[in-house]
C-alpha positions, 0 to 999 in steps of 0.5 A: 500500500503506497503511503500518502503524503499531505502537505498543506501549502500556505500563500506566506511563510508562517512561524512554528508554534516555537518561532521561525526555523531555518530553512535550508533548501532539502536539507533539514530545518535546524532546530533552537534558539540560543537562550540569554544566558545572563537571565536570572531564570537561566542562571537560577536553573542552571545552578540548581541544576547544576547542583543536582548534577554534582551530587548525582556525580559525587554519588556515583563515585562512592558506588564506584568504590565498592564496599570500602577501601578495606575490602578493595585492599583485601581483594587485591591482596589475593591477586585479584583485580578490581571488578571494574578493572576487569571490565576495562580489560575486556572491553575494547580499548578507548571504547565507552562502557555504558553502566546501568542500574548504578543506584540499585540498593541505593538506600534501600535496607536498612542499615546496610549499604550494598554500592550498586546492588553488590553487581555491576551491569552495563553493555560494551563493546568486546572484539567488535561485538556489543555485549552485556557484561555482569560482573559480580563485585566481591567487595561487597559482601563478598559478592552474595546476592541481595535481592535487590542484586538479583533484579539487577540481573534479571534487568540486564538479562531481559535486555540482552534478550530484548536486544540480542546482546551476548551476555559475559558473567565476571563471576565473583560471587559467595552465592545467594545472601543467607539472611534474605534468603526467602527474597532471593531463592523460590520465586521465578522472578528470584535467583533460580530466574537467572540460570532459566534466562541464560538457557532461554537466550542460548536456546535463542542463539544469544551467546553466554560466555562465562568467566570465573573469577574468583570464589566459585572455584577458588578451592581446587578439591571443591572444583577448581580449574584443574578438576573442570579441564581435566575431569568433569569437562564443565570448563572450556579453557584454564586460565592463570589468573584475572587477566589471562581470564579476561584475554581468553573471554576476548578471544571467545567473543571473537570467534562468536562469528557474529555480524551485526546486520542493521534494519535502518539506513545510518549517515554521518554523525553530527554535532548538535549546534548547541553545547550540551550544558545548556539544558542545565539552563533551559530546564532546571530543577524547578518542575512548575517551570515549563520549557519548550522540548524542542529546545532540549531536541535541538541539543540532543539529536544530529546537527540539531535538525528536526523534520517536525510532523503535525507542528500546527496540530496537537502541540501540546505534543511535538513529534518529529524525525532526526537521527542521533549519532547517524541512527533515525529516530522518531521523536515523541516530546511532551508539551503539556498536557495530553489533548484529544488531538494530541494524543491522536497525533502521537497515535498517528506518528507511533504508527508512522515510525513502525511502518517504517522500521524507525526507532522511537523515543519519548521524552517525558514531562508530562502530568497526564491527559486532560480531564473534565466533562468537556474533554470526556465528552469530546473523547479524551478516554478513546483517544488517549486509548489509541494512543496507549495501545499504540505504544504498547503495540510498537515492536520498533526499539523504543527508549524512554527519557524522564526530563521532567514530571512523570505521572499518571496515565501520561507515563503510560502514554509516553511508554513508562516502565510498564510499556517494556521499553528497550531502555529508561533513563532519567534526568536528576531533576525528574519526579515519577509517581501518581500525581504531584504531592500537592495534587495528591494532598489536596486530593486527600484533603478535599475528601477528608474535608468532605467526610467531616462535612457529612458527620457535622465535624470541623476540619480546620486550616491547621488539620488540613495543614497537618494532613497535607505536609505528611502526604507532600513529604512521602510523595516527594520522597517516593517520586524522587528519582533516586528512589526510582532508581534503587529498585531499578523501576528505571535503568539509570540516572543520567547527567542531562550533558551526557543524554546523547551519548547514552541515547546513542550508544542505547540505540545502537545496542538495540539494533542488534534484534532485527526490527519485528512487524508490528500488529496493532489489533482493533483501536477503539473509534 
């Protein structure tokens, strides 16, 4: 079936809702303005932004030290490397290492700190090939899995399995963590889920390559390397300590005969026209500020160019195309709250990009669809239905960013967790959860305030104050992205100046999967 292109001309040029675009002949419009950066709001959002970045850093410092310097001395008294030295050693070299889930843990038991969840996940490139690389860290508590650690896993293997990467175990581990030992053992999405998805990917042609490092073959009479090469066969090669391990890991990958064979055209890489900083500016930490996402698209994609789709139609969501890192990407931002006419936009775009094997992104600052009698009526539910099952349905990758506010049914709409995106990243600044803590409590307030009504009882200023401030504080603790990332409802907190890079090596991981047909089934009219 051809495609049908509909273009409307106008007798004079007209402004984007954004302003003037350049215009280049066929090239693409350029995208952004330059902001002012002496305003007092720029420089008040870029130095609580800034703010928030340096303490994302200094945090990811600390969890790159493992369990203490006690504990790293130790391990390297027995000979050992450093878990994250045997991931520069595997790796090729000069090429970059994209970690997820560093906060996994992150103050999550109490009064016990496991830095990164006790394991370290993240995909990279080894002899050519793009892998998944899991590597236990014996620093922490001697590598034993918390839960926590294995949920950590389980992300990593389900995106290997989503996106075709072989898996490498660094395997340093003294197994299961006895004390929690109810959380981590019986149930499927526990430790026994590990060995049942490396069966699964195998049985799929997805390469797991095992390295063992440390404890788990530590002692020869309980199994050690000269039993498994002589004896039992159970191992394939003997190596003399962690850098002849990691050496014969590379060549293993390298005779894995494997060829990454791509379902999109690539070009030329380009920088964006304008410094990645600037985002710190534009958007702040201030989430009742808005900005234009185009702004922040301008900053992320290839020679901040963007073919903007429906600019005049819907605007509260801006879709479009551009490429990152020469790879094509369909982009979803939000502008607003989601409108009929939005939502039907985004249903539109969604279905355009998997017709045409194009990779999604969303963008999410979102609050949610419009309510009220007169959206209802014009058919906000349906709508913003397609659009959810639109997105549900696409089996192109898609990679979610949080940039703002996540909540409610808008999470759902912009592809949140629930919608199996290939990645989820986040951005310092960014709020997830039901509704904003002051709407929550106002909600809650207004319902008390309704009941007392009803029993002839008083509710007071002071007793709504008193009400609001607990339900506020546990909002604003929960939806903090910190606490998102601890339970890995999302694969990692992100340096906004750092969101193309992670974008595009997250997109080049997931065109290791061929791109499937997809099938929308029966939208709702």
């Amino acid at each position: 079936m051809w495609a049908v292109l509909r273009l409307a001309l106008r007798p004079c040029a007209r402004a984007s809702p954004a302003g003037p675009r350049a215009y280049h002949g066929d090239s693409v419009a350029s995208l952004g303005t330059q902001p002012d950066l002496g305003s007092a709001l720029y420089q008040e959002n870029y130095k609580q932004m800034k703010a928030l970045v340096n303490q994302l850093h200094e945090r990811v410092e600390h969890i790159k030290l493992g369990g203490g310097e006690k504990a790293r001395a130790l391990h390297i008294s027995r000979g050992k490397l450093l878990p994250r030295e045997r991931i520069d050693n595997l790796i090729d070299p000069g090429s970059p290492f994209l970690e997820l889930s560093q906060f996994a843990g992150y103050q999550l038991y109490d009064n016990e700190e496991v830095p990164g969840g006790g394991i370290i996940t993240g995909i990279g490139r080894v002899s050519g090939v793009e892998c998944m690389i899991i590597a236990n860290d014996a620093t922490v508590k001697g590598g034993a899995y918390y839960p926590v650690t294995v949920k950590k896993q389980l992300r990593a293997q389900e995106i290997a399995m989503q996106n075709r990467l072989p898996c490498i175990y660094l395997v340093d581990s003294g197994g299961a963590y006895l004390p929690r030992q109810a959380d981590v053992f019986p149930d499927r999405d526990h430790f026994g889920r590990t060995f049942y998805n490396q069966a699964i990917m195998s049985s799929k042609n997805i390469a797991q390559v095992k390295a063992a490092t440390g404890e788990e073959v530590s002692a020869e009479d309980l199994g050690g390397a000269d039993l498994h090469c002589r004896k039992s066969g159970v191992s394939d090669h003997w190596a003399l300590d962690d850098h002849h391990a990691l050496h014969l890991t590379r060549k293993v990958v390298r005779n894995l005969n494997y060829q990454k064979k791509l379902d999109v055209t690539i070009e030329p890489s380009e920088e964006p026209l304008f410094p990645a900083d600037e985002l710190y500016g534009i958007v702040g930490a201030n989430l009742k500020r808005s900005f234009d996402v185009r702004e922040v698209i301008a900053r992320i994609v290839d020679g901040s160019r963007f073919t903007e789709f429906k600019a005049f139609y819907g605007d509260t969501l801006v879709t479009g195309f551009a490429r990152i890192f020469g790879y094509p990407v369909g982009i979803v931002g939000n502008n607003g709250v989601l409108f009929s006419e939005s939502a039907k936009k985004g249903t539109h775009f969604v279905q355009l990009c998997c017709q045409r094997n194009i990779p999604l992104l969303f963008l999410q600052n979102i609050t949610g669809f419009m309510v009220g009698r007169e959206y209802e009526a014009e058919g906000i539910a349906k709508d913003g239905a397609k659009m959810v099952a639109a997105v549900a349905c696409a089996q192109v990758p898609k990679i979610t960013l949080i940039i703002g506010g996540s909540y409610g049914a808008g999470n759902y709409g912009m592809c949140g967790r629930a919608y199996s995106p290939r990645f989820l990243y986040i951005w310092p600044n960014a709020r997830i959860s039901v509704m904003g803590g002051e709407q929550a409590a106002n909600v809650l307030a207004t319902i008390t305030k309704d009941q007392r009504a009803r029993e002839g009882k008083q509710f007071s200023s002071a007793d709504e104050a008193a009400l609001k401030e607990p339900i506020i504080k546990k909002f604003e603790e929960e939806g903090n992205p910190y606490y998102s990332s601890a339970r890995v409802w999302d694969d990692g907190i992100i340096d906004p100046a750092d969101t193309r890079l992670v974008l595009g090596l997250s997109f080049s991981a997931a065109l290791n999967a061929p791109i499937e047909k997809t099938d929308f089934g029966i939208f709702r009219m």
